[in-house]
DRENMI-129828 format. One line per 4 residues: number of its first residue (from 1); their letters; for each residue x, y negated, z negated of C-alpha. Coordinates in Angstrom, 3 decimals. Example, Ala and Ser with C-alpha at 12.3 -4.5 7.8 and 13.67 -1.06 7.14 Angstrom:
BEGIN
1	AS	12.300,4.500,-7.800; 13.670,1.060,-7.140
***
This chain:
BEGIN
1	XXXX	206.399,59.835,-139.027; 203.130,58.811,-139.106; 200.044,61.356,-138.727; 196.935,59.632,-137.909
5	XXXX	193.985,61.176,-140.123; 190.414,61.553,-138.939; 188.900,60.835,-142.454; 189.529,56.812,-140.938
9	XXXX	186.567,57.556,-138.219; 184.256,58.572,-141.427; 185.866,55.165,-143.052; 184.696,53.494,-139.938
13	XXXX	180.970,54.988,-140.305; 180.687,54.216,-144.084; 182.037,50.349,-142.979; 179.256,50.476,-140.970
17	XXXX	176.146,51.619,-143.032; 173.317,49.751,-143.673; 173.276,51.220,-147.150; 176.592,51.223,-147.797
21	XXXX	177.551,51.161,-151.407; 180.850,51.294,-153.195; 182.887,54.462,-151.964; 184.742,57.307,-153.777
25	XXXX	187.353,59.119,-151.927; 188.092,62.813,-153.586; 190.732,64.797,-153.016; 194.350,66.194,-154.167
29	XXXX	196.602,64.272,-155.179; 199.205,64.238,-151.956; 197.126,64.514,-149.551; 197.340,60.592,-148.173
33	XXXX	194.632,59.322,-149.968; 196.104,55.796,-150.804; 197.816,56.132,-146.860; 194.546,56.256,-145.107
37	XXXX	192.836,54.016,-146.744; 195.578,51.431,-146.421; 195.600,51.829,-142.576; 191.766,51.693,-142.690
41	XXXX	192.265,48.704,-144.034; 194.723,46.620,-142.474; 193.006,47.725,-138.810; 189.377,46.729,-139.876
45	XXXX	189.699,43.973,-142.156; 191.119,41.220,-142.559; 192.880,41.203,-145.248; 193.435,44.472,-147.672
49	XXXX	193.754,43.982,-151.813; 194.825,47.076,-153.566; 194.491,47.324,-157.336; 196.455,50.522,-159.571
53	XXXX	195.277,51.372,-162.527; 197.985,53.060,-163.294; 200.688,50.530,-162.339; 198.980,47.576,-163.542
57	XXXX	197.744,48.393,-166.867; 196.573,44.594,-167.378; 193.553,45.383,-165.320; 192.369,48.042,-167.653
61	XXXX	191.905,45.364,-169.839; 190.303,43.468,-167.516; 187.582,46.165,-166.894; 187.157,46.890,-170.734
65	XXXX	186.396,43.175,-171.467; 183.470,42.492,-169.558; 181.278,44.714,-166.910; 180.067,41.141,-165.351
69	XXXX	180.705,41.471,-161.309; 181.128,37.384,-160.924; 183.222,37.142,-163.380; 185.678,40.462,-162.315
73	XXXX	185.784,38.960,-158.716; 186.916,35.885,-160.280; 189.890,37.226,-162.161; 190.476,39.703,-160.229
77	XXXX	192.459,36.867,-157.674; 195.174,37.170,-160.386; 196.467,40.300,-159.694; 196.881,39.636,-155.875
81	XXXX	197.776,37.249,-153.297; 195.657,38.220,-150.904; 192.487,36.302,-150.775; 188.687,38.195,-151.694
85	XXXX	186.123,37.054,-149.280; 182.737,39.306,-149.163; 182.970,41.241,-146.057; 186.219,40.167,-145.180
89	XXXX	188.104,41.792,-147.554; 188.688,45.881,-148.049; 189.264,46.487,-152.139; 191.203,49.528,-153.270
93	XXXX	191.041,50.650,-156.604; 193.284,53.305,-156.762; 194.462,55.607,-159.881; 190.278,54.830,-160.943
97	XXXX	190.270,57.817,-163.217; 192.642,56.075,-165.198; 190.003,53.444,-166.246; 186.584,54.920,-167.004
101	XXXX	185.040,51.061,-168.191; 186.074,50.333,-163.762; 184.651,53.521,-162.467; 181.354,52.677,-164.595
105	XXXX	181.318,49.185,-162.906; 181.161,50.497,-159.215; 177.237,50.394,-160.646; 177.578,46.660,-160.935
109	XXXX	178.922,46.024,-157.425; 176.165,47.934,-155.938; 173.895,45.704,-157.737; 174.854,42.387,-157.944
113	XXXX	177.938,42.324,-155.153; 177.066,44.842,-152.387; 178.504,42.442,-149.759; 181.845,43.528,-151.147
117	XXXX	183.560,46.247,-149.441; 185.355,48.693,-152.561; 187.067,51.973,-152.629; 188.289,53.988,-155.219
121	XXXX	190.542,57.000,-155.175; 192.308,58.691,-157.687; 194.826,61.807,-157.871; 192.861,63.816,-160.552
125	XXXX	189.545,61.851,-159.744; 187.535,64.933,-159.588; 188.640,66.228,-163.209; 187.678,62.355,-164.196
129	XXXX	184.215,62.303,-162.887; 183.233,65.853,-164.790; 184.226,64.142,-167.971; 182.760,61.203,-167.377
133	XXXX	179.619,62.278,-168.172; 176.384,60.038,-168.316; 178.500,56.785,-167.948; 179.072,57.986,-164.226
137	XXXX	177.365,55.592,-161.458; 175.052,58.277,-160.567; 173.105,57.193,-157.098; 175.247,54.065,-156.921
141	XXXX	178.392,55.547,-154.791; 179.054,56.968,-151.384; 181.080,60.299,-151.635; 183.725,61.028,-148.931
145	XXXX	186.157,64.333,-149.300; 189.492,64.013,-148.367; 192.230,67.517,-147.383; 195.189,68.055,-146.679
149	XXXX	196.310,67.276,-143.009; 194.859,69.820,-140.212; 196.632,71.372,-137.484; 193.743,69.257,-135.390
153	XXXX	196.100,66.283,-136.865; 199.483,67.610,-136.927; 198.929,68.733,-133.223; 197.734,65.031,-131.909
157	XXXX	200.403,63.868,-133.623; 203.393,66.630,-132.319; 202.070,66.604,-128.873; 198.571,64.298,-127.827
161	XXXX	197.720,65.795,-124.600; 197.624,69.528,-125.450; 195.392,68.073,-128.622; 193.030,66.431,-126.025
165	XXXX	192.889,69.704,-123.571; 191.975,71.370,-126.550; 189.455,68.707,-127.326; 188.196,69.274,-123.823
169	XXXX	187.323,72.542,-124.164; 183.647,73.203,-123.660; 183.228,77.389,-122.736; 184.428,80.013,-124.382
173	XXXX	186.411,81.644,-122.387; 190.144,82.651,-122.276; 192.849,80.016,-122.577; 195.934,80.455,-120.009
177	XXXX	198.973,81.477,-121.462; 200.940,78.191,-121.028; 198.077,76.725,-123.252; 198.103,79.446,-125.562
181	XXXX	202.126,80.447,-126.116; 202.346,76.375,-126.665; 199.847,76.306,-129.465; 201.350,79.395,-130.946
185	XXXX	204.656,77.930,-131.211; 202.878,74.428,-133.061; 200.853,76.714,-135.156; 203.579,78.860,-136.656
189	XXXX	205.690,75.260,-137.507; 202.629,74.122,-139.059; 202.694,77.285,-141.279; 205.867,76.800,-142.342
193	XXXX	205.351,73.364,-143.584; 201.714,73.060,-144.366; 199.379,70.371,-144.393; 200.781,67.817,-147.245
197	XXXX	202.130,64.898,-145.032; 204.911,64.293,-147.635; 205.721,67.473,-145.733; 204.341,67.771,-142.469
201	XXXX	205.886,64.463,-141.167; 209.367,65.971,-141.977; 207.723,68.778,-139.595; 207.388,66.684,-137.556
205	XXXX	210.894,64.257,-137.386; 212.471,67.376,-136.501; 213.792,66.371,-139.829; 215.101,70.605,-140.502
209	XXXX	214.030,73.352,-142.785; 216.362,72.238,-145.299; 214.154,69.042,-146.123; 211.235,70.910,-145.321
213	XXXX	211.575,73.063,-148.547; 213.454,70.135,-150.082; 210.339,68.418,-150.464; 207.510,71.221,-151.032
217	XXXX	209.955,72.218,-154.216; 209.637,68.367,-155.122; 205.752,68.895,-154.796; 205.591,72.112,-156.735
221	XXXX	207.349,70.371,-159.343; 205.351,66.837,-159.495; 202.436,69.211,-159.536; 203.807,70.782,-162.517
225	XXXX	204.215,67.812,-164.394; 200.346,66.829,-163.764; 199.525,69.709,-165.519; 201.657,68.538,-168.600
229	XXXX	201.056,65.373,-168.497; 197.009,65.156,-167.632; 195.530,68.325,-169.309; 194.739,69.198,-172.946
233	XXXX	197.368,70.254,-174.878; 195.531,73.829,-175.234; 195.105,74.637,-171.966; 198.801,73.514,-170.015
237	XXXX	200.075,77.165,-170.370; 197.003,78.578,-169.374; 197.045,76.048,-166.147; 200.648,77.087,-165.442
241	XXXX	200.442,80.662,-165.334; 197.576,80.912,-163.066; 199.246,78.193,-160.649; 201.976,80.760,-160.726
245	XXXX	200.142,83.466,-160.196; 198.213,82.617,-157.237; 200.656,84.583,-154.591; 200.359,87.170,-156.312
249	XXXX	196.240,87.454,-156.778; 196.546,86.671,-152.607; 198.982,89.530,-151.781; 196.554,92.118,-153.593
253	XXXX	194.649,93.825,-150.301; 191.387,92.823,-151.471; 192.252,89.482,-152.568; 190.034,88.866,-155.428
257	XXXX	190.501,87.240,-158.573; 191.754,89.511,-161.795; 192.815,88.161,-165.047; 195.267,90.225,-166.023
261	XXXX	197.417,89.714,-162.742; 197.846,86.561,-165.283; 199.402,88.845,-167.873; 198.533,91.765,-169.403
265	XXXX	195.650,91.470,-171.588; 194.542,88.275,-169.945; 190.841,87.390,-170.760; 188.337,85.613,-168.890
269	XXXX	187.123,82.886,-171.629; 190.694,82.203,-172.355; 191.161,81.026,-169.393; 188.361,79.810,-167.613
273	XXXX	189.013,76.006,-168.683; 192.180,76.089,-167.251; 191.026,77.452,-163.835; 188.049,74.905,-163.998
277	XXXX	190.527,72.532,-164.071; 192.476,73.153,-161.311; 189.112,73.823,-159.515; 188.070,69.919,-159.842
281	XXXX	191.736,68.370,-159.594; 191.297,69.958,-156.208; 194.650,72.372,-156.511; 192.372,75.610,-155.762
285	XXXX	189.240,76.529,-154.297; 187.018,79.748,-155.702; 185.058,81.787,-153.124; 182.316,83.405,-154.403
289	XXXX	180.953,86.920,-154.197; 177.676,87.393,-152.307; 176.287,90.981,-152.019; 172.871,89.461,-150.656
293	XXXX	173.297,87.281,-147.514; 170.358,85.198,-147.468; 169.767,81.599,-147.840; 170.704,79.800,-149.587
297	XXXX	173.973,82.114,-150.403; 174.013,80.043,-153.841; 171.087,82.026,-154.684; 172.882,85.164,-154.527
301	XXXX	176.297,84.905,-155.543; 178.245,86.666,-158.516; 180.207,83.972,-160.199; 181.929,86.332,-162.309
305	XXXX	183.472,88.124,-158.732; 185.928,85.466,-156.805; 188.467,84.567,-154.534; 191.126,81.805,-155.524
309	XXXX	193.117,80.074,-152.438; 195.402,77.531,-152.699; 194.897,74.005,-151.518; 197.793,73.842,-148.419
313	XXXX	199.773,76.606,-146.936; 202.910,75.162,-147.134; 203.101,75.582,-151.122; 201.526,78.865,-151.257
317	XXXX	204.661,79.863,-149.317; 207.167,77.796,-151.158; 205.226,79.131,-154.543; 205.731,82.761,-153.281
321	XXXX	209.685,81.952,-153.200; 209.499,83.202,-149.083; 211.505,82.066,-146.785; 210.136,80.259,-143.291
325	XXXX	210.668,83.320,-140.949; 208.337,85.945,-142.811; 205.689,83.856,-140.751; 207.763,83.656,-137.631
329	XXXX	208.552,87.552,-137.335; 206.850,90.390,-137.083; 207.856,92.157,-140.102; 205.306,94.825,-141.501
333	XXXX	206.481,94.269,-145.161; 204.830,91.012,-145.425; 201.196,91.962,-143.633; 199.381,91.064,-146.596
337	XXXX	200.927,87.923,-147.323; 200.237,86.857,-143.492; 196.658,87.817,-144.146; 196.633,85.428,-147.003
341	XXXX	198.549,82.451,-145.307; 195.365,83.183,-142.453; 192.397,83.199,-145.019; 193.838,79.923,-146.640
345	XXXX	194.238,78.294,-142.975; 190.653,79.272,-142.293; 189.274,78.202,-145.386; 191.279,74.885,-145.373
349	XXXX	189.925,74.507,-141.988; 186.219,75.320,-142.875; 186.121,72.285,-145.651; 187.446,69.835,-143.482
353	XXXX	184.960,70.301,-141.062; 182.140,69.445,-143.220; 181.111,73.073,-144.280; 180.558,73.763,-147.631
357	XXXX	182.339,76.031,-149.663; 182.249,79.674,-148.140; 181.314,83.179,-149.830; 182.468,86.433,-148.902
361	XXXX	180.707,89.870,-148.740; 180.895,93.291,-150.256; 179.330,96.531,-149.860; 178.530,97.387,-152.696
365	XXXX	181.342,100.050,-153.823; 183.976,97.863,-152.148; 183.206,100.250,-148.645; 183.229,96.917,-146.914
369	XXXX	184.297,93.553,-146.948; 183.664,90.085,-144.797; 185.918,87.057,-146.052; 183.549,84.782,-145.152
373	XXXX	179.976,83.798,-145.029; 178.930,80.685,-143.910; 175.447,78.578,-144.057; 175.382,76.600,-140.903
377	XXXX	171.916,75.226,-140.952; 169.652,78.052,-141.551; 172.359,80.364,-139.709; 175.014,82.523,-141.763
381	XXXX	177.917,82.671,-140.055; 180.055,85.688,-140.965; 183.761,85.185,-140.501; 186.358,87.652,-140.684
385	XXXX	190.375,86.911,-140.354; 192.952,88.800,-138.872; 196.581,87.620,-138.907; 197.812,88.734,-135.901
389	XXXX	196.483,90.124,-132.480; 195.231,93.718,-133.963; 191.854,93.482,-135.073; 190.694,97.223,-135.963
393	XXXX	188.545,97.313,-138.853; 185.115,99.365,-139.810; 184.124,95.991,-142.104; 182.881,94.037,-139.573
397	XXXX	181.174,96.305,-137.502; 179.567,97.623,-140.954; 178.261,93.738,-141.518; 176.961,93.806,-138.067
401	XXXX	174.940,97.141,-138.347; 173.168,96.512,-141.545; 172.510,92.776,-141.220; 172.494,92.192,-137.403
405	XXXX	173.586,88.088,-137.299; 173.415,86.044,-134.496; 176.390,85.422,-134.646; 179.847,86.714,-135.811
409	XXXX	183.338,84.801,-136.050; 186.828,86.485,-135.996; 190.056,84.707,-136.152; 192.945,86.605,-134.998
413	XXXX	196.326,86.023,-132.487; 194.012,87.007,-129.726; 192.879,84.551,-127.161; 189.195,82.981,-126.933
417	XXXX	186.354,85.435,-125.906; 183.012,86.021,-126.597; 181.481,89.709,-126.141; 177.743,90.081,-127.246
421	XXXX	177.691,88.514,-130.675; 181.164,88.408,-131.343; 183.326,85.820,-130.899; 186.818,86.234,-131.227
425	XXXX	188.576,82.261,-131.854; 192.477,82.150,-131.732; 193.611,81.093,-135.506; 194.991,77.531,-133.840
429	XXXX	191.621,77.105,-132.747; 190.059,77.075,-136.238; 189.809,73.791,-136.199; 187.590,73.416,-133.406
433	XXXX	184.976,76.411,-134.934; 181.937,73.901,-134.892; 182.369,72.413,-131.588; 183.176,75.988,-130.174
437	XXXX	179.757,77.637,-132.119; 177.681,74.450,-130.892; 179.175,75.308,-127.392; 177.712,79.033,-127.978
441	XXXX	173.955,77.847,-129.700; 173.588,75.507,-126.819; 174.300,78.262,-124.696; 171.929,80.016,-125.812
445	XXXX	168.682,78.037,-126.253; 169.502,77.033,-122.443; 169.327,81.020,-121.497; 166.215,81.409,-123.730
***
């Protein structure tokens, strides 16, 4: 089923640009890279020529014989039958990581060919461009980062007009309940399958649970075999066990990071390359402690104290060996896990938006904790995430009496309310945080 994916609009904008140089698309591998960019293609262009590196080893030869643009758009007619006019003509070069001599020569089109329109994307492009060092094109590429599919996508997709109401909305006030017991229902099946479309469009065939897991297992184990196949030879056990033990550093009530939840004895420098690793191949994201919330949060953070989520929802559950209805019931034993599935949503949701990577705060003493701190201009943005509808907690209010923000964001089952500086956003509404906080800001410079 197909699942149309915003990252085409920002395709359509970098089409567009005046400056517009050869693009790189990051991301996952899984995530519909190669499936966007296709579409993007074949609607705005027209005609599309894809090129894999990894398919068609013939072109690596191609790039390691010469780096001269006129003559690579002359050959390059030989491994397609779809015609190369300036302009005209969208270029995909996909698996790019496999050919360090091609990403080097996105330089070369900037210079000498910028009236032809390239891509590149790659499944392990971000491990690629840390090694590639000073041959990189550095200031000769747009950047564009690519997730996993949002419930903002999976909802136009499983039912457009409650996505546009929800579009619509521009107060924060309570949603009715036909609006809200609908996007429950959506937002629990999205939960269960996560935001790889692999996945998701099964979700959304009606296609049953039995695929549904069918194909996250296949995904855990493709995954698996990228770590074999791609990393260095010292570091594939390393990689392996702290895939594995991911549910396990989530379901711990504070969340954060210990190395010997690895195994026992489990160092830091042992495995550090290995978590690196699955840092830039995009498989996990580290949030950072921050003690001191001032800008910029960089500033102040404690990389030694961190979070590690994983990259989609649907294989944190399928990694954690749980079936579909410990997020459909109401089942105390699995609170913690819920909170995790939450924190990931959020997160997941908080990148795709355009924020950057979040923080989180401590007391010091571990007396209190906020999962996330966010620089929105020269705002911080706490956020803290509940799982379900009850909300008591002294963290929060501890956050709010020492540092006195603006603003504060919780996510919880409750519906959409604002009282003083707190404003409480329905987890199926994460999606919409930035058009909801604009909503409040302009609000507020009106009553000022």
């Amino acid at each position: 089923m197909h699942i149309e994916r915003k990252i085409i609009e920002e395709l359509c904008k970098w089409k567009e640009r005046s400056d517009r140089k050869p693009l790189i698309v990051q991301g996952a591998r899984q995530i519909g890279k190669t499936t966007a960019i296709r579409m993007f293609g074949k609607r705005h262009y027209r005609h599309f020529a894809e090129f894999n590196f990894d398919k068609t080893l013939e072109l690596k030869e191609l790039f390691r014989r010469t780096k001269d643009v006129k003559r690579l758009i002359q050959e390059l007619p030989l491994y397609t039958d779809v015609p190369i006019v300036p302009g005209d003509t969208l270029i995909l070069f996909d698996e790019i990581q496999e050919c360090e001599e091609a990403l080097n020569t996105l330089k070369y089109f900037d210079e000498d060919a910028s009236d032809y329109h390239i891509i590149a994307a790659g499944s392990l492009l971000g491990v690629a461009l840390n090694r590639a060092g000073k041959t990189f094109p550095v200031g000769k590429v747009n950047f564009l980062q690519m997730y996993p599919v949002t419930f903002r996508e999976y909802l136009a997709s499983a039912d457009g007009k409650l996505c546009e109401y929800v579009d619509g909305i521009n107060s924060v006030e309570p949603l009715p309940a036909v609006i809200t017991g609908q996007l429950t229902e959506h937002y629990q099946r999205y939960l269960v399958c996560g935001g790889l479309p692999h996945v998701t469009s099964a979700m959304l065939a009606g296609e049953g649970m039995s695929r549904i897991e069918e194909r996250l297992e296949e995904l855990l184990k493709a995954y698996a075999n990228d770590f074999s196949k791609h990393v260095e030879r010292k570091d594939i056990t390393h990689i392996h066990e702290i895939w594995q033990s991911l549910p396990s550093q989530l379901s711990r009530e504070n969340k954060k990071f210990i190395f010997r939840v690895i195994r026992e004895g489990a160092r830091a420098r042992e495995y550090e390359a290995a978590l690196q690793w699955l840092v830039l191949a995009g498989m996990v994201y580290k949030v950072k402690l921050t003690e001191t919330p001032r800008l910029p949060l960089s500033f102040y953070e404690d990389p030694a104290a961190f979070k590690a989520y994983m990259l989609d929802v649907g294989l944190l559950r399928k990694l954690s060996r749980l079936p579909a209805e410990v997020l459909l019931s109401p089942n105390p034993m699995f609170t913690e896990f819920k909170g995790a599935v939450a924190e990931n949503v959020v997160l997941s949701s908080l990148l795709a938006q355009g924020y950057d990577l979040p923080h989180y705060w401590t007391l010091r003493g571990n007396k209190a904790e906020v999962d996330f701190l966010i620089q929105d201009a020269l705002r911080i943005l706490p956020i803290e995430v509940k799982s379900d509808d009850r909300i008591s907690g002294k963290s929060f209010a501890e956050y709010d009496k020492k540092y006195q923000p603006e603003q504060r964001i919780r996510f919880s089952m409750k519906n959409l309310k604002r009282d003083g500086n707190l404003v409480n956003i329905p987890l199926y509404l994460a999606d919409w945080m930035r058009n909801i906080c604009l909503t409040i800001f302009c609000e507020g410079c009106e009553g000022s």
